[in-house]
C-alpha positions in Angstrom: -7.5 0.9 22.2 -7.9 -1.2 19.0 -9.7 -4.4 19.3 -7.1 -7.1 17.5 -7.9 -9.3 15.9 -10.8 -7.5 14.4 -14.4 -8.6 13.9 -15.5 -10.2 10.4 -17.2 -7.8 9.1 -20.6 -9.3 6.6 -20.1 -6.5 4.5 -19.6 -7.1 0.8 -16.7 -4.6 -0.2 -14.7 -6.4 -2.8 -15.2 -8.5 -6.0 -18.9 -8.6 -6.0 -20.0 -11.3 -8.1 -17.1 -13.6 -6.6 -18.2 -13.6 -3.2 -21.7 -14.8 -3.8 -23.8 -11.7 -2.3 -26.0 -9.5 -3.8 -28.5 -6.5 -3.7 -31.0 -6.7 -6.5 -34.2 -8.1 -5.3 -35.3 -10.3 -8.0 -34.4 -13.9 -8.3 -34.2 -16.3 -11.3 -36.7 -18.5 -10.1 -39.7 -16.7 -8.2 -42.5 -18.6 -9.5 -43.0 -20.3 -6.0 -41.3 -23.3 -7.3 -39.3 -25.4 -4.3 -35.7 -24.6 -3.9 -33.4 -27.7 -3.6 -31.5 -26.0 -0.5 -33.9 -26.1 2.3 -38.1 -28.0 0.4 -38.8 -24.3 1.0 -40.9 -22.4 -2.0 -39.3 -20.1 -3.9 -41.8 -17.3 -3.3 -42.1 -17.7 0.7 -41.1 -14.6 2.2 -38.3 -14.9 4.5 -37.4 -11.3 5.8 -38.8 -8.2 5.1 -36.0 -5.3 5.4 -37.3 -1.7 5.5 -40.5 -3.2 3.2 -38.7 -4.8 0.7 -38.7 -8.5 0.7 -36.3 -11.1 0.8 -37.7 -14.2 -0.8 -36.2 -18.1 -0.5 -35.8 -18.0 -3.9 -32.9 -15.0 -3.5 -31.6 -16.6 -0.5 -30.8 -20.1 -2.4 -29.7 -18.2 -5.4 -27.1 -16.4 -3.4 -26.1 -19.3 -1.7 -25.6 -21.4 -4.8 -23.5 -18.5 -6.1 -21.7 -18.6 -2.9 -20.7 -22.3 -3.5 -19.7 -21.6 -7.3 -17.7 -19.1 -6.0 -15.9 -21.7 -3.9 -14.8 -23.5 -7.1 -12.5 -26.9 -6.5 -11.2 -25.8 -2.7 -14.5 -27.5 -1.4 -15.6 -30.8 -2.2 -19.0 -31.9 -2.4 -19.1 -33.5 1.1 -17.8 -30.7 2.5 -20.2 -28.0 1.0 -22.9 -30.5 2.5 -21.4 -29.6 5.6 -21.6 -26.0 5.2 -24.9 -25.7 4.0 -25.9 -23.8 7.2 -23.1 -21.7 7.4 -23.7 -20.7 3.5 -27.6 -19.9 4.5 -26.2 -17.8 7.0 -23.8 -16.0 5.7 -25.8 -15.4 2.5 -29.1 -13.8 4.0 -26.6 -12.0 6.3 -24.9 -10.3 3.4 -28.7 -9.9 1.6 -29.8 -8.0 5.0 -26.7 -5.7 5.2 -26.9 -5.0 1.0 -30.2 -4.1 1.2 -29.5 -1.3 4.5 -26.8 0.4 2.9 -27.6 0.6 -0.2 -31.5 2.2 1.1 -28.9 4.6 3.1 -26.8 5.2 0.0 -29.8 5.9 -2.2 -31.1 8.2 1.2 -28.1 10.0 1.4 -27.9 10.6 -2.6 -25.4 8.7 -3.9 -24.5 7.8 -7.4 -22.5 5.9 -9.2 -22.3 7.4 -12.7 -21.7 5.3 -16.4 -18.3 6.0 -16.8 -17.5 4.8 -13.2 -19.3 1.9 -14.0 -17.6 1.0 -17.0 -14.1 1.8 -15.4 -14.6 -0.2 -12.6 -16.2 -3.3 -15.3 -12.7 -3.0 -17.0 -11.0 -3.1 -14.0 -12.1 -6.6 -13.3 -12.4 -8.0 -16.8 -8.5 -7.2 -16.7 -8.1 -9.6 -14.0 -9.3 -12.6 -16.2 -7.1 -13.5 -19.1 -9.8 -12.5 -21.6 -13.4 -10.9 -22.1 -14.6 -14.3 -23.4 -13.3 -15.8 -19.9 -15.0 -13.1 -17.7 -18.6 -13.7 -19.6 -17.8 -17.5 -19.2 -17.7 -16.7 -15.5 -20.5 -14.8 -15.3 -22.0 -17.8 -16.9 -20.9 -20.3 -14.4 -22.9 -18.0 -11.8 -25.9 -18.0 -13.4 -24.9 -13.8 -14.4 -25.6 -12.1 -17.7 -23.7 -8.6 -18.2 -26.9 -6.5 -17.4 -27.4 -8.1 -13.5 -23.7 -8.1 -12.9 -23.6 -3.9 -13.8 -26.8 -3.7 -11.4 -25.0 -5.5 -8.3 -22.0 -3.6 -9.4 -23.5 -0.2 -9.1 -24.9 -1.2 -6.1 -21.9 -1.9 -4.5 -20.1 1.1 -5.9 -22.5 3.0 -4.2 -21.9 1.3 -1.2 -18.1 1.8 -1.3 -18.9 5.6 -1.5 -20.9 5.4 1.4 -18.4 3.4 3.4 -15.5 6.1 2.2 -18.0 9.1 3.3 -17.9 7.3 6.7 -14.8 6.9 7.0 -12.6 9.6 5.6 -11.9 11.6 8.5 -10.8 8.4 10.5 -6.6 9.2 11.2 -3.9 7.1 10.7 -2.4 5.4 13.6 0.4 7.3 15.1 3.7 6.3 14.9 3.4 4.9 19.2 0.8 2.8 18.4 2.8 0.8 15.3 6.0 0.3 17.8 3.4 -0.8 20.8 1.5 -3.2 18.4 5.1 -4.6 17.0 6.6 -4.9 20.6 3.0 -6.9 22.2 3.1 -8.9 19.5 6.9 -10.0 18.4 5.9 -13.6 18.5 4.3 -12.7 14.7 7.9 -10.9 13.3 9.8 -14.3 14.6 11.2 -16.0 11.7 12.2 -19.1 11.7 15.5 -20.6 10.8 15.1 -21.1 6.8 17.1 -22.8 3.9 17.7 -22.6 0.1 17.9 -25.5 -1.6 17.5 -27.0 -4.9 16.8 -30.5 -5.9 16.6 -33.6 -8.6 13.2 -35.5 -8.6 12.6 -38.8 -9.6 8.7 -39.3 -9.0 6.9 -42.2 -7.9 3.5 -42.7 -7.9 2.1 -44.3 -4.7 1.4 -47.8 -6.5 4.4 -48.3 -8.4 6.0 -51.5 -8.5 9.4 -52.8 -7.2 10.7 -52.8 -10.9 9.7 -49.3 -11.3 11.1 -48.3 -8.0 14.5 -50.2 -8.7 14.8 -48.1 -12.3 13.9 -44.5 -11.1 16.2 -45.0 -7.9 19.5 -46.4 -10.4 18.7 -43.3 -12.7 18.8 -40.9 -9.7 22.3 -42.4 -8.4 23.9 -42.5 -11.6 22.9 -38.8 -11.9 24.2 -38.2 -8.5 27.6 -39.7 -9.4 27.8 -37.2 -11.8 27.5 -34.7 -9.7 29.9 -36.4 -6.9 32.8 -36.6 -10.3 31.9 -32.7 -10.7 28.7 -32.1 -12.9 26.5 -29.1 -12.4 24.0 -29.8 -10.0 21.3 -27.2 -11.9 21.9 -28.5 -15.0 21.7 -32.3 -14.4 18.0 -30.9 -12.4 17.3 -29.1 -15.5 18.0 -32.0 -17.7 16.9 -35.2 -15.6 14.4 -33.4 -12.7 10.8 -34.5 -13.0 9.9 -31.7 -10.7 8.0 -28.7 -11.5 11.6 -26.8 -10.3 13.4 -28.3 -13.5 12.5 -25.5 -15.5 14.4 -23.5 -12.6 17.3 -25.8 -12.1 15.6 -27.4 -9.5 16.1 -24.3 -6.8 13.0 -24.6 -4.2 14.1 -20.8 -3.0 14.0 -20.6 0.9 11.5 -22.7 3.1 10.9 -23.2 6.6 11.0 -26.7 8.3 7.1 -27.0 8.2 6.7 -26.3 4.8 8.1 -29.3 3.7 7.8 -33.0 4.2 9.4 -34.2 7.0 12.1 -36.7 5.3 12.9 -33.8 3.4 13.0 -31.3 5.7 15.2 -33.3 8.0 17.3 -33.9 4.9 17.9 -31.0 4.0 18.3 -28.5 7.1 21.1 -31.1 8.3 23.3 -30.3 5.4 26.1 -27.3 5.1 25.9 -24.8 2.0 26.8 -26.4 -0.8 26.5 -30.0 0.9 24.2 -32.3 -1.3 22.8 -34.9 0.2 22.6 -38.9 -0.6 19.1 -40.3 -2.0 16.1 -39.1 0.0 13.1 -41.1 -0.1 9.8 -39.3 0.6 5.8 -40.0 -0.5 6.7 -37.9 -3.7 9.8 -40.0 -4.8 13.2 -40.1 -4.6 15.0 -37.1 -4.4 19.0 -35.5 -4.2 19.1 -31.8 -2.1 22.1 -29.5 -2.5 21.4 -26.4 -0.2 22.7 -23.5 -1.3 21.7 -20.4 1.3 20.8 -20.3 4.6 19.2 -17.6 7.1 19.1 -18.1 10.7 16.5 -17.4 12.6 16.0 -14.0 13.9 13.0 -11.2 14.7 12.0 -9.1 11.5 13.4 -5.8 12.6 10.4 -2.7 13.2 11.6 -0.6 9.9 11.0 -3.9 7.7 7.5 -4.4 9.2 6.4 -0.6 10.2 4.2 -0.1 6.9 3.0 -2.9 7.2 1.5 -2.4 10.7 0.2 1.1 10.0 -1.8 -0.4 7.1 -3.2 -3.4 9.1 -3.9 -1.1 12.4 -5.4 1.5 10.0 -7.6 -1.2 7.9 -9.0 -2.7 11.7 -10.3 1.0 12.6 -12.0 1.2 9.4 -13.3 -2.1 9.4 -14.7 -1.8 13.2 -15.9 1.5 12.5 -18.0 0.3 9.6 -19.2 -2.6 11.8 -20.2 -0.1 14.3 -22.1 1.9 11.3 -23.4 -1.2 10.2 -25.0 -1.8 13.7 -26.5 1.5 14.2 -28.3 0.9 10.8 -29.8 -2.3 12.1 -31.0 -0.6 15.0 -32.7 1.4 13.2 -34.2 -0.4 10.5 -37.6 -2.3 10.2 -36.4 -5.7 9.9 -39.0 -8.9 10.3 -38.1 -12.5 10.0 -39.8 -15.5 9.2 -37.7 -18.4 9.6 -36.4 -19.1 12.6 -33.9 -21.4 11.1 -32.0 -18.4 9.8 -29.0 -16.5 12.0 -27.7 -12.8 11.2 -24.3 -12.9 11.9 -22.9 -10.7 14.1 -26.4 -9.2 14.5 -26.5 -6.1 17.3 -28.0 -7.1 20.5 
């Protein structure tokens, strides 16, 4: 029987240089200088696995990739907070790198140029130019020649992962309806509205002046609309809303998704109903609705693929987890700080 929700697995298997782990076992800085993470020197050995070493230096240049990586969603006080969990996770993901790629090399495989170079354009196509991929590389402290050595090594380690896991089957067609019908609190959908709306905004200081001119504009506007205007085009004319450009239309939300004032505001009108001047921490605002869904259970044929592919991708991912843990068994692996956790480690 599947195990749901499924394990996190500390593999790196996606966009290599984003996530902040690594398998080449130099560092920037391994001149024994002290890192800025943890007073440690760079040079002191932290971990030997299967005799190659894993240094302090590597460790708190993965983790300072890691938090690059994050970008803006983390502020500074919060990365402080997180320094632990980052140390973790980091020599975690060094630890597992460095057993499967050993295995991968064991077992032969290769990652040839033109694989290489097809997988390199594949991700410079998700920036919006070369210039903007080197700048990123950059920003992680990359130059093209380190990124193509992680980036082989975890090609190699895709290949292993697919050799593992090829025969696996797909779940059968009684295990997608017995996962939808044990779990039909996740295909509820709630009820939901479309509506559009005119923004006046307001910045939290403004004055009573300021707040006396945006609210007269907004109900001479909705006037307009009362004597018979066009509700999209007074929002594309007047809204200061990032919808204006859309004539104001929000598409469908649920009640949560919006602030309360204007949630409650809006799901208490009909179709086609606008609403009076509705005040919330954004401004002042006029709703028309314009659609509304009830709520209802997603029926199984919406929601079947969907299932398959999540059932299928937890098999996969436990069965490499359970890979993952025979190679740790196996392997020669020493520590030397006792701060340091390996995640999910096998008992």
């Amino acid at each position: 029987m599947r195990s749901v929700p499924m394990r996190i697995l500390v593999v790196m298997v996606a966009f290599i240089f984003m996530s902040g782990c690594g398998g080449d076992s130099g560092s920037k800085d391994e001149s024994g200088g002290e890192t800025a993470l943890s007073g440690k020197q760079s040079g002191e050995v932290i971990a030997v696995v299967a005799g190659e070493e894993i240094t302090e230096g590597l460790l708190a240049e993965r983790v300072e990739e890691m938090k690059k990586s994050m970008g803006a969603r983390m502020n500074p006080a919060e990365m402080a907070q997180m320094e632990g969990s980052f140390r973790n996770q980091a020599f975690s993901n060094l630890v597992n790198f460095k057993l499967l790629v050993n295995e991968a090399d064991g077992r032969g495989v290769t990652v040839t140029d033109s694989e290489l170079q097809a997988r390199t354009d594949q991700i410079i196509e998700t920036y919006q130019s070369e210039e903007q991929f080197d700048s990123r590389l950059t920003e992680l402290g990359m130059d093209r020649e380190k990124f193509n050595s992680r980036l082989a090594s975890q090609m190699k380690i895709d290949k292993l992962l697919e050799m593992e896991t090829s025969s696996m089957e797909a779940p059968s067609g009684e295990e997608v309806k017995e996962y939808y019908d044990s779990h039909s609190a996740q295909f509820e959908q709630p009820e939901q509205v479309k509506a559009s709306h005119i923004l006046m905004k307001l910045e939290e200081d403004a004055d009573q002046e300021t707040r006396k001119q945006k609210r007269e504009k907004l109900e001479a506007i909705l006037q307009d609309i009362r004597n018979g205007a066009s509700f999209s085009e007074q929002a594309s004319l007047y809204s200061e809303g990032p919808s204006k450009s859309k004539g104001g239309d929000l598409g469908f939300f649920r009640r949560a998704d919006m602030v309360a004032p204007f949630s409650e505001a809006a799901f208490a009108l009909e179709v086609g109903e606008v609403s009076d001047i509705v005040e919330t921490r954004y401004g002042y605002h006029i709703i028309k609705v314009t659609d509304r869904k009830k709520a209802h259970t997603v029926p199984f044929a919406e929601v079947e693929e969907r299932i398959s592919g999540y059932l299928e991708n937890t098999d996969r991912n436990e069965a490499i987890n359970d890979y993952l843990t025979g190679l740790r068994e196996k392997a020669e692996i020493q520590y030397y700080d006792s701060t340091l956790v390996l995640e999910d480690q096998p008992e």
